[in-house]
C-alpha angles and dihedrals in degrees: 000000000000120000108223129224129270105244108202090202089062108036089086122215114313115270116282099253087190090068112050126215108263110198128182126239113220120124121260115260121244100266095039101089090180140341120197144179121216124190123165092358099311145089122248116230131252139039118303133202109214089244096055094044098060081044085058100042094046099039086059096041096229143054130061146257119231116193124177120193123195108207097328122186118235088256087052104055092034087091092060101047097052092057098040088038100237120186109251085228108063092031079056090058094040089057099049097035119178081119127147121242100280136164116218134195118198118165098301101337132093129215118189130169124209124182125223138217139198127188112236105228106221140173091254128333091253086066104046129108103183116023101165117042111192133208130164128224114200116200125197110199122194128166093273117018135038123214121192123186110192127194126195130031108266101056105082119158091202087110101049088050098050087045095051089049091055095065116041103186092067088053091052090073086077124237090326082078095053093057106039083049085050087047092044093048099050095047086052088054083044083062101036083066100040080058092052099040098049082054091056099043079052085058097045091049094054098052092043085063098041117110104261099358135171115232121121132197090242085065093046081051090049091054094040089057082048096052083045095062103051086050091061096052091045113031092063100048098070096078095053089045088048083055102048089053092049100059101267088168152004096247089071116065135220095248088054098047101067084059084062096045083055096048087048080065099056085043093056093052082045090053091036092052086045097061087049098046083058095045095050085050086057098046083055098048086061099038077049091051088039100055091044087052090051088044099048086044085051093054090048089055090054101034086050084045096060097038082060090057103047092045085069095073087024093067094034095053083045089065108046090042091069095090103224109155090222108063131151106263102354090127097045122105107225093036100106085056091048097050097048094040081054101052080041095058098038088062109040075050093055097040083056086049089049081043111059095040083054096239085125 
């Protein structure tokens, strides 16, 4: 990940020494996972309650708050919506999720919606049932807060956070960092999965053209509904990342929008290995129709083989099974070894001909 400039315009006047930081120390609630305040590039210390953090940021005139919320219920994060003044609408879409990656614009707040993705480790591809869980972070960016809602279980932010506060010159930068690194973050997991999941359709494909192999079309269909899921969280996303590097709006700066631009990228060879994820899954299905057709001919040619053959002593023993009292050598005493020698030697004649022309 790129680190991003110190810009000197945005990093705000250096902390009063002189008026300490007073947190208060409650514990978090359940669906808070953190809440921070940065100010210069660091994190003060302490626990903060959402309320007094915004106290501290704007009584000093500079720094953010950073929140981060893990399934709220719409009573729990009304709270924090009153005092960062979110739009109901978009709180009412951050409580329910199952939304599609979006960019939103109210007064001077942003909303914007990314999907996540996390690769299900199994045994072989031709024995999962699920390969691609999905979750969705929302994050609400003001001029000074984030506030991130997550749902699922896979999509912590603990790392990017570590990470941010690692380096204080990119938080600096102020709550335009946090979500380009959140971006940044979630197109790198998009990539993490296009990796895992090309090494599972190699192996698919080897063991479709494998003699007597195992793989179904169920399982290709399986794949294809996985591959489905990961377009539609990434497909979508590249219009609200084009816009974020564009200038949608003020709260991103010039300096940060080159960094989206550069995770827009990463999103494009995401979105290009995708399609071709889904193509070559088509191209299998019908590897996968054609060899079952072959295989069911090929059953035909042996089972109709075989009905040839047995027909030979079927019709002969027909025929002298009709009781007619004048038949050709009844009477004849070599006739019972002749007539088998003859239907012995119809249908080892007939299993060489199968045979050779490989019905058999």
């Amino acid at each position: 990940m790129p680190s991003l400039p110190s810009l000197g315009g945005l990093r705000g006047r250096m902390p009063d020494r002189d008026r300490p930081a007073v947190p208060v120390p409650v514990p978090l609630s359940s669906y808070v996972v953190d809440c921070g305040v940065y100010v210069d590039g660091a994190r003060l210390p302490g626990r903060w309650t959402h309320a007094a953090a915004v106290e501290e940021v704007r009584g000093r005139g500079e720094g953010f708050v950073w929140i981060g919320l893990h399934e709220p219920a719409a009573e729990q994060i009304e709270g924090v919506a009153d005092t960062f003044g979110l739009h109901e609408l978009a709180v009412e879409d951050a409580v329910h999720a199952h939304q599609r990656p979006k960019l939103e614009r109210y007064d001077d707040t942003l909303f914007m919606v990314l999907k996540t993705v996390r690769y299900v480790q199994n045994a072989s591809p031709d024995e999962a049932n699920e390969i691609v869980e999905s979750g969705e972070i929302m994050v609400f960016l003001g001029r000074d807060f984030v506030v991130t809602v997550r749902h699922g279980n896979h999509s912590g932010l603990a790392v990017v956070r570590r990470e941010l506060e690692a380096e204080p010159e990119r938080l600096r930068v102020g709550p335009a960092a946090v979500l380009y690194s959140i971006a940044d973050h979630v197109v790198d997991n998009y990539l993490d999965v296009t990796d895992h999941i090309e090494d599972d359709i190699d192996s698919m494909e080897a063991l479709v053209f494998q003699p007597r192999s195992r793989v179904s079309a169920d399982q290709i269909y399986l794949m294809k509904r996985e591959v489905l899921e990961l377009r539609r969280a990434v497909m979508p996303l590249a219009v609200p990342l084009r816009r974020l590097a564009e200038g949608y709006t003020p709260l991103i700066p010039e300096q940060v929008r080159s960094y989206f631009r550069d995770v827009d990228d990463h999103l494009t060879q995401v979105s290009e290995r995708v399609s071709n994820f889904d193509e070559l899954l088509t191209t299998l299905v019908n590897a996968v129709l054609a060899k079952i057709t072959l295989q069911q001919n090929l059953d035909m040619r042996k089972l109709a083989s075989w009905v040839a053959i047995i027909s030979v002593p079927t019709m002969v023993v027909g025929v002298y099974g009709m009781n007619f009292e004048h038949m050709p050598e009844l009477q004849w005493k070599y006739g019972y070894p002749v007539v088998i020698a003859v239907i012995l030697v119809v249908c080892l004649t007939l299993y060489r001909i199968f045979r050779r022309n490989e019905w058999l």
